[in-house]
N, CA, C and O atoms as a DFTB+ gen file, in Angstrom:
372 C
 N C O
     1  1    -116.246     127.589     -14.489
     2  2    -115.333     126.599     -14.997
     3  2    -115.411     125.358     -14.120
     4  3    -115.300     125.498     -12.902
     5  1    -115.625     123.958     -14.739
     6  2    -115.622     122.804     -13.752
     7  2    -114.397     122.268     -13.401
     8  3    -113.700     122.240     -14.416
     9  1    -113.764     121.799     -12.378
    10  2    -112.871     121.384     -11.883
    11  2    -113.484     119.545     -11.698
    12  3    -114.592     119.014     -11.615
    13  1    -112.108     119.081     -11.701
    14  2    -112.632     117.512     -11.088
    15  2    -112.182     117.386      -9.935
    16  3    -111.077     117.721      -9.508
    17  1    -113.240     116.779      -9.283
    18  2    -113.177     116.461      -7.782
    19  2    -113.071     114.662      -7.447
    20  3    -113.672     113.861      -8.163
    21  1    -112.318     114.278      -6.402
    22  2    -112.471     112.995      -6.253
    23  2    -113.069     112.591      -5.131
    24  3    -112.424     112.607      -4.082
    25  1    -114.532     112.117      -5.156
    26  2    -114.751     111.932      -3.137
    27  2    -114.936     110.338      -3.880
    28  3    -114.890     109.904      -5.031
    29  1    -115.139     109.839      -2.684
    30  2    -115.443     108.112      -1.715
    31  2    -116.725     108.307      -0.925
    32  3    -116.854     109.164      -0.051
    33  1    -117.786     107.333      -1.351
    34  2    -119.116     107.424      -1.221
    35  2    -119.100     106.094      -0.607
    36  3    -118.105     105.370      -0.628
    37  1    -120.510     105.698       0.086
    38  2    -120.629     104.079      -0.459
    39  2    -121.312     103.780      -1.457
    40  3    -122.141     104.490      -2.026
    41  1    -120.907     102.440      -1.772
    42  2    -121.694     102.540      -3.328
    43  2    -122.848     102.522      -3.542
    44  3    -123.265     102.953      -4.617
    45  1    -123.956     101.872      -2.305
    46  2    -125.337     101.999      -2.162
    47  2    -125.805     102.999      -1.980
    48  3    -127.014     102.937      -2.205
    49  1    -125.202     104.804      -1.401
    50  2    -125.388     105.467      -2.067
    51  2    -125.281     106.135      -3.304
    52  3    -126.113     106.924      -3.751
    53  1    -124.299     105.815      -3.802
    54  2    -124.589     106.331      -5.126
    55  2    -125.098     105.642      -6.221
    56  3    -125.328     106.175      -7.307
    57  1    -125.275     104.497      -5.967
    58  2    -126.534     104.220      -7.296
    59  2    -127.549     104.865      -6.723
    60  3    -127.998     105.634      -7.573
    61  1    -128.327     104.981      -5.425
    62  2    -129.394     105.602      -5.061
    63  2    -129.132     106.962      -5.959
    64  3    -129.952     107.258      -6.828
    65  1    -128.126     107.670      -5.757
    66  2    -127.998     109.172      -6.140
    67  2    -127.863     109.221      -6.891
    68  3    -127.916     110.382      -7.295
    69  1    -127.534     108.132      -7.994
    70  2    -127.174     108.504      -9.680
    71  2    -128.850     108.061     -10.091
    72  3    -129.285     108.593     -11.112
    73  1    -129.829     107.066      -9.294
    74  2    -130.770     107.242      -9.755
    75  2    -132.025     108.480      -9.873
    76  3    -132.872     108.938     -10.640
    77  1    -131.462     108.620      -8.550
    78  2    -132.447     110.297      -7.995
    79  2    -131.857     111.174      -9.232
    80  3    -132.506     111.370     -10.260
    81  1    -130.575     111.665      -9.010
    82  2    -130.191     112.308     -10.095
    83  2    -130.794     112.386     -11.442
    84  3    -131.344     113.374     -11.930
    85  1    -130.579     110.916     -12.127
    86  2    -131.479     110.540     -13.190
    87  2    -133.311     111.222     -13.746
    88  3    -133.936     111.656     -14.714
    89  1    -133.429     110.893     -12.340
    90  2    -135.163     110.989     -12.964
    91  2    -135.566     112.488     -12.668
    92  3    -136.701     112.856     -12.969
    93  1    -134.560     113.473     -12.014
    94  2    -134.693     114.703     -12.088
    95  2    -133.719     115.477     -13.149
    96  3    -133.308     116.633     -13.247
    97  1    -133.557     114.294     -13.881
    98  2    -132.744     115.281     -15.580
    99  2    -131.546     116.208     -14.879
   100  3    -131.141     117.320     -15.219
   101  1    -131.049     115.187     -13.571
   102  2    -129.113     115.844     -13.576
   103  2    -128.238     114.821     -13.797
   104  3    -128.712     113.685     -13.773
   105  1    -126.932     114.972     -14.032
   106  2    -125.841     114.600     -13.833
   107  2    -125.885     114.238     -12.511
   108  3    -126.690     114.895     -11.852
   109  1    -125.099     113.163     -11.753
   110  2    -124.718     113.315     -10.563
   111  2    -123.966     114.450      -9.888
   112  3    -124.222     115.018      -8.826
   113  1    -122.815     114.678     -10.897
   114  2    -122.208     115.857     -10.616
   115  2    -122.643     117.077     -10.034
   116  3    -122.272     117.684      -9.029
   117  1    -124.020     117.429     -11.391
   118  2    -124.480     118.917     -10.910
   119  2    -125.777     118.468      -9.937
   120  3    -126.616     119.363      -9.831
   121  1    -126.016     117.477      -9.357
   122  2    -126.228     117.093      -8.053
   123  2    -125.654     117.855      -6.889
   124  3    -126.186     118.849      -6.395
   125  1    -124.283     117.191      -6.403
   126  2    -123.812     117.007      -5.736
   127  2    -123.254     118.508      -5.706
   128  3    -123.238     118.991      -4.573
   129  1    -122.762     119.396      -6.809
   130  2    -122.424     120.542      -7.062
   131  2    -123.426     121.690      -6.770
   132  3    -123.107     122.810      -6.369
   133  1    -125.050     121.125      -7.101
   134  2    -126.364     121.808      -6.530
   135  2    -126.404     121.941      -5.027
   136  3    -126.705     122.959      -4.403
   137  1    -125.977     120.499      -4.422
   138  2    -125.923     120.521      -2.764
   139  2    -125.095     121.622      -1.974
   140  3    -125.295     122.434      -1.071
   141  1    -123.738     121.088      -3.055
   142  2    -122.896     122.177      -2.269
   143  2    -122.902     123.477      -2.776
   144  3    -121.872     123.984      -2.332
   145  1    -123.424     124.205      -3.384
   146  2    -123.682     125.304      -3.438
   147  2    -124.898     125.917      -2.227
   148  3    -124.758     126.951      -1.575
   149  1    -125.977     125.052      -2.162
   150  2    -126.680     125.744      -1.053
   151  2    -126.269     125.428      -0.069
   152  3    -126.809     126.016       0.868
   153  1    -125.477     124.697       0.218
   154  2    -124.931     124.275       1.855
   155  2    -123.726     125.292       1.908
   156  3    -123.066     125.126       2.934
   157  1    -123.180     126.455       0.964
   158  2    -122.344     126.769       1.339
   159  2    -122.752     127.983       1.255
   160  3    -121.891     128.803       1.574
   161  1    -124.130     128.568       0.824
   162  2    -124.501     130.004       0.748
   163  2    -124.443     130.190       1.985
   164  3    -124.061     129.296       2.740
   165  1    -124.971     131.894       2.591
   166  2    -124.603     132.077       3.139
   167  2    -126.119     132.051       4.691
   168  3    -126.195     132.179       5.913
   169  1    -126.978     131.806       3.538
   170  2    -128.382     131.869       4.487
   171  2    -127.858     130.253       5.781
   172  3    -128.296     130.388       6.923
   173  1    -126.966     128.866       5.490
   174  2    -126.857     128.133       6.183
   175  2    -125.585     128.079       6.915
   176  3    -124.612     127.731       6.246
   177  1    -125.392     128.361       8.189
   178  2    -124.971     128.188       9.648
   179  2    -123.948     127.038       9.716
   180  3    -122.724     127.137       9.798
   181  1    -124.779     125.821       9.658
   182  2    -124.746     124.355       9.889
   183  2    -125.470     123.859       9.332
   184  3    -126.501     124.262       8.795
   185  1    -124.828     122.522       9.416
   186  2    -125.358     120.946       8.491
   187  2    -126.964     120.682       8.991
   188  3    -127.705     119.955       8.330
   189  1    -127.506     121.503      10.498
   190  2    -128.918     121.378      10.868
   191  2    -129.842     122.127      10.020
   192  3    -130.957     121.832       9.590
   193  1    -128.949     123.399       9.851
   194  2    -129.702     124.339       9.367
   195  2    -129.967     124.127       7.939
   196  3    -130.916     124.787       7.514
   197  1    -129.227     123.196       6.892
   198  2    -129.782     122.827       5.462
   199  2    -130.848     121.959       5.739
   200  3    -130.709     120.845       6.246
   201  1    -132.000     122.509       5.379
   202  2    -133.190     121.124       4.956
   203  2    -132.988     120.244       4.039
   204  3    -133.643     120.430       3.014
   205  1    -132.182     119.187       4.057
   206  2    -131.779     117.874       2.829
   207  2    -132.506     116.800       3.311
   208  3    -132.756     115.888       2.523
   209  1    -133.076     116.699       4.998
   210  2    -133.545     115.456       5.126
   211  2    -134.652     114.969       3.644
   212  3    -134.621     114.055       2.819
   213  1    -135.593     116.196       3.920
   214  2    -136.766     115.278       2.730
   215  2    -135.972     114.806       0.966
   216  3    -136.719     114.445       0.057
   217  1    -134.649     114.885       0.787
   218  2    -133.780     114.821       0.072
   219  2    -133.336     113.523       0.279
   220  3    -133.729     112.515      -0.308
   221  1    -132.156     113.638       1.501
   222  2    -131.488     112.092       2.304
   223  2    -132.396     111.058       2.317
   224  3    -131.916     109.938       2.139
   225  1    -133.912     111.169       2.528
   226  2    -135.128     109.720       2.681
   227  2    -135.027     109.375       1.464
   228  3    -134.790     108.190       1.226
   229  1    -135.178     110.300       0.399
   230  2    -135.304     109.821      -0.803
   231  2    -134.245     108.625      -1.309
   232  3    -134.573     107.707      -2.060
   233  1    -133.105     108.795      -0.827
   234  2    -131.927     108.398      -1.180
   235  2    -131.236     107.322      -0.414
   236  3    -130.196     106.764      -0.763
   237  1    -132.067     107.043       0.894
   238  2    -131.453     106.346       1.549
   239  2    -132.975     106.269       2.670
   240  3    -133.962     106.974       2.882
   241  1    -132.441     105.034       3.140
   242  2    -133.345     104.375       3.874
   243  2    -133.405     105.032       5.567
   244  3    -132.285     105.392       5.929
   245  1    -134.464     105.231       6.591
   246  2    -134.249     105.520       7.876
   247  2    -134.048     106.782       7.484
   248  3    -133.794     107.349       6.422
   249  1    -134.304     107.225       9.110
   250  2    -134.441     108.825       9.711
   251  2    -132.909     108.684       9.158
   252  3    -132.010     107.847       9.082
   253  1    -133.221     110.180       8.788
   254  2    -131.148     111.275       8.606
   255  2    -131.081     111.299      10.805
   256  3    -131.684     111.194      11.873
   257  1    -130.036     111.489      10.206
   258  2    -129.498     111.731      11.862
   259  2    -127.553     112.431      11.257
   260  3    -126.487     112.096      10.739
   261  1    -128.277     113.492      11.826
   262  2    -126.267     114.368      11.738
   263  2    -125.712     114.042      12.529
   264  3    -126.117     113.585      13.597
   265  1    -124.780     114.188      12.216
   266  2    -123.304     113.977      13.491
   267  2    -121.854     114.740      13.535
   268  3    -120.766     114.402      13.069
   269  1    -122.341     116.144      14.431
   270  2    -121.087     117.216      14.334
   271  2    -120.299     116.822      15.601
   272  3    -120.816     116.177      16.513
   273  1    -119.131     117.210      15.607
   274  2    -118.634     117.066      16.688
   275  2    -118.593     118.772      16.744
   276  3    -118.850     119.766      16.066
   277  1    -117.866     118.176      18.597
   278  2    -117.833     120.106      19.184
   279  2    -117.343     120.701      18.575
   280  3    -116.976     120.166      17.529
   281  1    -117.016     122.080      18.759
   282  2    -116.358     122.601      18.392
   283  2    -115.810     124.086      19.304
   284  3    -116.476     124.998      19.792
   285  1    -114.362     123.852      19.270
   286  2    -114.287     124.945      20.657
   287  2    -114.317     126.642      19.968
   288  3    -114.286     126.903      18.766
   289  1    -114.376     127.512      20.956
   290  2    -115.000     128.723      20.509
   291  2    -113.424     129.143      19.483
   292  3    -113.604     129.827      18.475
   293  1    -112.288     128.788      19.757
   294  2    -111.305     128.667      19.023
   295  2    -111.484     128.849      17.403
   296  3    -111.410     129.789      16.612
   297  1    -111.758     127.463      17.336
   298  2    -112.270     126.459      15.985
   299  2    -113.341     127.608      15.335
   300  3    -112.971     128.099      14.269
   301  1    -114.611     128.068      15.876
   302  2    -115.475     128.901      15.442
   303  2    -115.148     130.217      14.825
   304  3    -115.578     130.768      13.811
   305  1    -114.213     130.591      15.772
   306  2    -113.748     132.174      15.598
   307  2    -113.086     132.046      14.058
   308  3    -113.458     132.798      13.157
   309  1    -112.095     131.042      13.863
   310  2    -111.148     130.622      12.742
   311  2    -112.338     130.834      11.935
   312  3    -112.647     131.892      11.387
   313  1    -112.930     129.825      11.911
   314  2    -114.078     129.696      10.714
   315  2    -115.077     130.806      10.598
   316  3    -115.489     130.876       9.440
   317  1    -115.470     131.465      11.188
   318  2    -116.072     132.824      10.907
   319  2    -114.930     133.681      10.106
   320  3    -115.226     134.257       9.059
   321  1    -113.725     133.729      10.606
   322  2    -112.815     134.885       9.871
   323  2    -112.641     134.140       8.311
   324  3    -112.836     134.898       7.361
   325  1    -112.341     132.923       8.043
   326  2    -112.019     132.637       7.160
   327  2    -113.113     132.889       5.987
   328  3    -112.719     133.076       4.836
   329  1    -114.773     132.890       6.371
   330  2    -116.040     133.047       5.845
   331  2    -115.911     134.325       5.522
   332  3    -115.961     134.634       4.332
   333  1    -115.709     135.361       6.572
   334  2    -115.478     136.559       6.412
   335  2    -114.468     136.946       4.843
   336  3    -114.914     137.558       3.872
   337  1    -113.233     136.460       4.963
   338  2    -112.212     136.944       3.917
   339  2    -112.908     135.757       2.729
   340  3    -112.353     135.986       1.654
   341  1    -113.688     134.858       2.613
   342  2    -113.790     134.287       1.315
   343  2    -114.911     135.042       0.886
   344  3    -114.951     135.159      -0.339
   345  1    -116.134     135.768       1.702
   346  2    -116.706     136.910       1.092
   347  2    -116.315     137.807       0.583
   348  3    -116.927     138.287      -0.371
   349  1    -115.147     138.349       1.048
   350  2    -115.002     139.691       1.096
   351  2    -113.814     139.781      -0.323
   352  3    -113.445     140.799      -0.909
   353  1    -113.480     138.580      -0.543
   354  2    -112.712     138.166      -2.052
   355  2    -113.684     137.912      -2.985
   356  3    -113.422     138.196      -4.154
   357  1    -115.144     137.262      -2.618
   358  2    -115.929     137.148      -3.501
   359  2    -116.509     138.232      -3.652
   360  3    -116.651     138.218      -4.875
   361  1    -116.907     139.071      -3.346
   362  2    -117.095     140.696      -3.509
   363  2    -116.630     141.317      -4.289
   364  3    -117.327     141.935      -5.094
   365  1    -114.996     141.366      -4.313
   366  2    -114.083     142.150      -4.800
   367  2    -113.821     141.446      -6.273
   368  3    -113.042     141.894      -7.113
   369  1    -114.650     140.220      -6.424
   370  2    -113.824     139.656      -8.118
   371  2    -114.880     140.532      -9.022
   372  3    -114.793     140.526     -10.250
């Protein structure tokens, strides 16, 4: 079932991305809905660990360069348990 989502882009990316989109016969939507589905499986870690750069050149000019901030072992633990119980609900549907 699709839900609507509202993000804030700049706009020079997204004509880039509504054109990429375009000439690979998507929606922007199921773009952006394609991204986040593999960035949220479970094979990727972190934002290093998705290969999108050869993706991001396409779309935008200059080397990708990420930018995470720290994160204390706190913050990690949270987010592992929470990964943990959204599996373990996705399992059970």
């Amino acid at each position: 079932m699709d839900t609507k989502l509202t993000l804030s882009f700049d706009k020079e990316v997204i004509e880039k991305a509504k054109g990429f989109a375009e000439a690979n016969g998507l929606s922007l939507s199921r773009l952006v809905e394609y991204l986040l589905r593999k960035s949220t499986s479970r094979e990727y870690k972190s934002i290093e660990d998705f290969p999108v750069s050869e993706w991001l050149m396409t779309l935008m000019e200059g080397p990708v360069t990420y930018t995470t901030k720290p994160r204390s072992n706190k913050e990690l633990r949270a987010e592992a348990q929470e990964y943990k119980k959204a599996s373990k609900n996705n399992s059970q549907a």
